[in-house]
C-alpha positions in Angstrom: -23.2 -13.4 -1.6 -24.9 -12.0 1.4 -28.8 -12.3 1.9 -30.7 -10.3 3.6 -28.9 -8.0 5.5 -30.1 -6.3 8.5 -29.6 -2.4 9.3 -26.9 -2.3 12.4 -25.1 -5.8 11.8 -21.8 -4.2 11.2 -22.1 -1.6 13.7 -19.7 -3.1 16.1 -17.2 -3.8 13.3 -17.6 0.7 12.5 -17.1 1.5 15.9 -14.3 -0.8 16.5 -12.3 0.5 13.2 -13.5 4.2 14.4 -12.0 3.6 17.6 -8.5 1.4 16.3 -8.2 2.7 13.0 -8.7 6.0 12.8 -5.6 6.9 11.1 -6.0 4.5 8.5 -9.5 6.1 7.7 -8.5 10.3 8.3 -5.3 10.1 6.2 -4.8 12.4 3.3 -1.5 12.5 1.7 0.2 11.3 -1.5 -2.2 8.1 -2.4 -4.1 8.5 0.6 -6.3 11.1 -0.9 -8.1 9.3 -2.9 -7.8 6.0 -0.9 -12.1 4.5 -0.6 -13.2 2.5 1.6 -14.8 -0.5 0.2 -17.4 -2.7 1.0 -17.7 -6.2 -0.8 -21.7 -7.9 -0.5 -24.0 -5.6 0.0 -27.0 -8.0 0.3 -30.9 -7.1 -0.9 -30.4 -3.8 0.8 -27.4 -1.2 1.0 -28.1 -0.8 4.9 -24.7 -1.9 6.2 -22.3 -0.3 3.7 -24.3 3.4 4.1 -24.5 3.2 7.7 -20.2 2.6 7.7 -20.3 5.3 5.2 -22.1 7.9 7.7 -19.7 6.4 10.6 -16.6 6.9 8.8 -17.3 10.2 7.3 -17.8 11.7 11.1 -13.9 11.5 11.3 -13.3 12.1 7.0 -16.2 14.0 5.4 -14.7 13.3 2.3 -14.2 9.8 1.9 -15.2 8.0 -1.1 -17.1 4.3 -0.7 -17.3 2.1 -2.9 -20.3 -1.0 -2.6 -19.4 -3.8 -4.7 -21.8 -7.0 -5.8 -22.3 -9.5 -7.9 -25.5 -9.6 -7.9 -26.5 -6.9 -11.2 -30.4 -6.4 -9.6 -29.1 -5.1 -6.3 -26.7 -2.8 -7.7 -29.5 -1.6 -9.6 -31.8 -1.0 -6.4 -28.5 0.2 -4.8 -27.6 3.3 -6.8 -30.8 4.7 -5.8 -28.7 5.6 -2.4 -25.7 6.7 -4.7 -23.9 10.3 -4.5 -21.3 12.3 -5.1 -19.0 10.5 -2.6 -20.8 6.8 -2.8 -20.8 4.4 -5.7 -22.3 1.3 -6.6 -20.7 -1.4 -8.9 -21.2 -4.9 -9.8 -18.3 -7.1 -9.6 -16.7 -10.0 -7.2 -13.5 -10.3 -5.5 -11.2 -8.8 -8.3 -12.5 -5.6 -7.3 -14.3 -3.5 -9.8 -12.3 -0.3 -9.3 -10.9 3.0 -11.9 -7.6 2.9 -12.7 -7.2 6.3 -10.5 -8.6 4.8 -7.2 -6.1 3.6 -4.4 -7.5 1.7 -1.5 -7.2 2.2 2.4 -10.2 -0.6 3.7 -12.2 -3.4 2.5 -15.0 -5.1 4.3 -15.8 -8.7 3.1 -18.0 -10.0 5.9 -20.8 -12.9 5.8 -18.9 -14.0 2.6 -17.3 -16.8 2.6 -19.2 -18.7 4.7 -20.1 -21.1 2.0 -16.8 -21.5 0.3 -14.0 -24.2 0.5 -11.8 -23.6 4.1 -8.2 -24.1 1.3 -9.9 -21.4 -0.9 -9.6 -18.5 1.6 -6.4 -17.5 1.1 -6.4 -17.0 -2.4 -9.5 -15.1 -2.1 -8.2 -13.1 0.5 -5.3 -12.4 -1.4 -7.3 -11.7 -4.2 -9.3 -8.7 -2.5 -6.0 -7.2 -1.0 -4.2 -7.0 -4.2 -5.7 -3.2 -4.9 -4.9 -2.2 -0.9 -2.2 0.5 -0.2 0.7 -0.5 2.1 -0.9 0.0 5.8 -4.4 -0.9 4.1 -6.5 -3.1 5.9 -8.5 -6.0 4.8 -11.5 -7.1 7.2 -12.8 -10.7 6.4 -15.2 -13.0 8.6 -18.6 -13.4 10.4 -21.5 -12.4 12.5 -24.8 -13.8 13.3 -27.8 -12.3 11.6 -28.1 -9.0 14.3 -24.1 -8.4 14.8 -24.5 -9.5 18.4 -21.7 -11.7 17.8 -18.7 -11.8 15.2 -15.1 -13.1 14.5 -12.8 -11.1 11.7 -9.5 -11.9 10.0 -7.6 -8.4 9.9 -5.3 -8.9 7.4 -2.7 -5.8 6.6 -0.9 -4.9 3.2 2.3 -4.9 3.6 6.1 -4.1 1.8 5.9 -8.0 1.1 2.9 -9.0 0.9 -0.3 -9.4 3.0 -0.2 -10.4 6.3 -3.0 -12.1 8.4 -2.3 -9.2 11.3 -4.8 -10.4 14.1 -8.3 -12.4 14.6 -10.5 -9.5 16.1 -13.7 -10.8 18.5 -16.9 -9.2 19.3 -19.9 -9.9 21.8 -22.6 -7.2 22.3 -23.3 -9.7 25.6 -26.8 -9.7 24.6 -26.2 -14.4 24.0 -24.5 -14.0 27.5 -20.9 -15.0 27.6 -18.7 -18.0 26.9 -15.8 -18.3 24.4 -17.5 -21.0 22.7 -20.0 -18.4 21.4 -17.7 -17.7 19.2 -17.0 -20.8 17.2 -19.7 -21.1 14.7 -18.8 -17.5 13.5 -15.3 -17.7 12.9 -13.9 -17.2 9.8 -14.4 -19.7 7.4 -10.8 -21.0 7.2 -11.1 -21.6 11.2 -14.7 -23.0 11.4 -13.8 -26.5 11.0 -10.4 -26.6 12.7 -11.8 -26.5 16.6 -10.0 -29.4 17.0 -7.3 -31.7 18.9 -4.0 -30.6 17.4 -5.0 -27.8 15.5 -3.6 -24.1 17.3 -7.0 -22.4 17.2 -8.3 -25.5 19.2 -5.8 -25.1 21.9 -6.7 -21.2 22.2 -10.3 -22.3 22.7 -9.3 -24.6 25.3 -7.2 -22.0 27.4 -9.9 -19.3 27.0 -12.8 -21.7 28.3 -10.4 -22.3 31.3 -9.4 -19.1 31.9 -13.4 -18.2 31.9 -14.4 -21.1 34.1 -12.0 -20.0 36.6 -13.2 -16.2 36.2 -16.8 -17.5 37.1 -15.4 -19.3 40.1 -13.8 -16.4 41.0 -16.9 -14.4 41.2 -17.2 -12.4 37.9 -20.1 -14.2 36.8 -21.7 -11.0 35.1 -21.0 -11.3 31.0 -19.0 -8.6 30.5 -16.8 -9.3 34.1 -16.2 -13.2 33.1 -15.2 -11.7 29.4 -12.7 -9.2 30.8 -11.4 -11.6 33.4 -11.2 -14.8 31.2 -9.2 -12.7 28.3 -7.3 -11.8 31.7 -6.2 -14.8 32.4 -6.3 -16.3 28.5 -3.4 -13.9 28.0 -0.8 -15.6 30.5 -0.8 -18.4 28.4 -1.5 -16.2 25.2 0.6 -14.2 23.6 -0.3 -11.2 21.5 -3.9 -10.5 23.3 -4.3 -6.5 23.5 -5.8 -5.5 27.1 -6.9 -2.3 25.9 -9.8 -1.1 28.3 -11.7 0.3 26.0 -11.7 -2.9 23.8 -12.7 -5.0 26.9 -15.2 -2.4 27.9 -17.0 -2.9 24.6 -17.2 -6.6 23.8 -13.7 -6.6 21.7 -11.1 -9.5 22.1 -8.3 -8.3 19.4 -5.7 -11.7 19.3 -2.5 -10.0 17.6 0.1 -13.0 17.9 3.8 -11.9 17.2 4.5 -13.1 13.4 0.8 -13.2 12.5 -2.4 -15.5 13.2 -1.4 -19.0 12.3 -2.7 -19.9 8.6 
């Protein structure tokens, strides 16, 4: 379970769904209306999942959230923050939800960080069994401010769940180099940086692609970040150049077929 949360962490993870996911957050019909958001961990404080809930509700003042823990003393101390459109429930990864709730979004972040690598997909599938179709499942990693994070984004779909894209993040605040990103990958990834292994090779390209940005001249964080994901995506397929997503710190990896299990 998560520790001690601090207010902003998940900032960048808002923004970016904000920004990419909008409709999946604003839509109303059939199921959709009363689709939560929900957000699994909520650590000694509530911080993270009633700063999303403020974020989200700029774009859906009516959305429902739903915090989930295991943890019976902080969902205690939690429901101090609850209202009308926020709950608080204890529970794990079979979600504690009413038998009228659909889902549009889960958040399971700074989870699994202690659990077996072979376990992930059954817990992932575990947590996306209550999604509706297009729902999105966010599950990884950040280091204790947010500055930097790696997240599975995993989609509900007609057959099943599929592991949609590996979404980066760097405030640039550590700098830049891609392998800032390797002790916060997901926890199925974490110990597979190596020889023979795909997410091993896409390390390799990208620190290639970011040395020869820096030779180039675009030694600035956020220039060697645009230009090395630049260059990464001639030998990558699936990376999404989207300037605003390169403009803010985001590398979103959407491989045709899905990211590699």
């Amino acid at each position: 379970m998560r520790g001690r949360t601090s207010e902003g962490r998940l900032q960048a993870l808002d923004a970016y769904l904000l920004h990419h996911e909008r409709p999946l957050l604003t839509r109303q019909d059939g199921d959709w209306a009363r689709a939560v958001f929900v957000d699994v961990g909520l650590g000694e404080q509530p911080w993270t999942t009633l700063e999303s809930a403020r974020a989200f509700r700029e774009v859906n003042a009516a959305l429902r959230v739903v915090g989930v823990e295991a943890d019976p003393a902080r969902v205690a101390s939690a429901r101090v923050h609850a209202d009308a459109l926020t709950d608080f429930r204890e529970g794990g990864f079979t979600l504690p939800l009413r038998p009228d709730e659909t889902v549009r979004l889960i958040r399971a972040t700074n989870l699994l960080r202690g659990y077996r690598a072979e376990d992930v997909p059954g817990v992932h599938q575990v947590l996306g069994e209550r999604l509706l179709e297009g729902g999105l499942l966010v599950e990884g990693s950040t280091d204790t401010s947010g500055a930097v994070g790696v997240s599975h984004l995993l989609r509900r779909t007609g057959s099943g769940l599929a592991r949609e894209a590996l979404l980066f993040h760097t405030d640039f605040s550590r700098g830049f180099a891609p392998v800032l990103f390797r002790d916060w990958l997901p926890r199925d990834f974490r110990r597979r940086v190596k020889p023979g292994e795909p997410i091993h090779d896409f390390f390799v390209y990208w620190t290639e692609a970011w040395s020869a940005a820096r030779a180039g001249g675009h030694v600035s964080p956020p220039e060697a970040f645009r230009h090395s994901l630049q260059g990464l995506s001639r030998r990558v397929e699936g990376l999404v150049l989207e300037p605003w997503l390169l403009d803010h710190g985001y590398a979103l990896w959407r491989p045709t077929g899905g990211v590699f299990g």
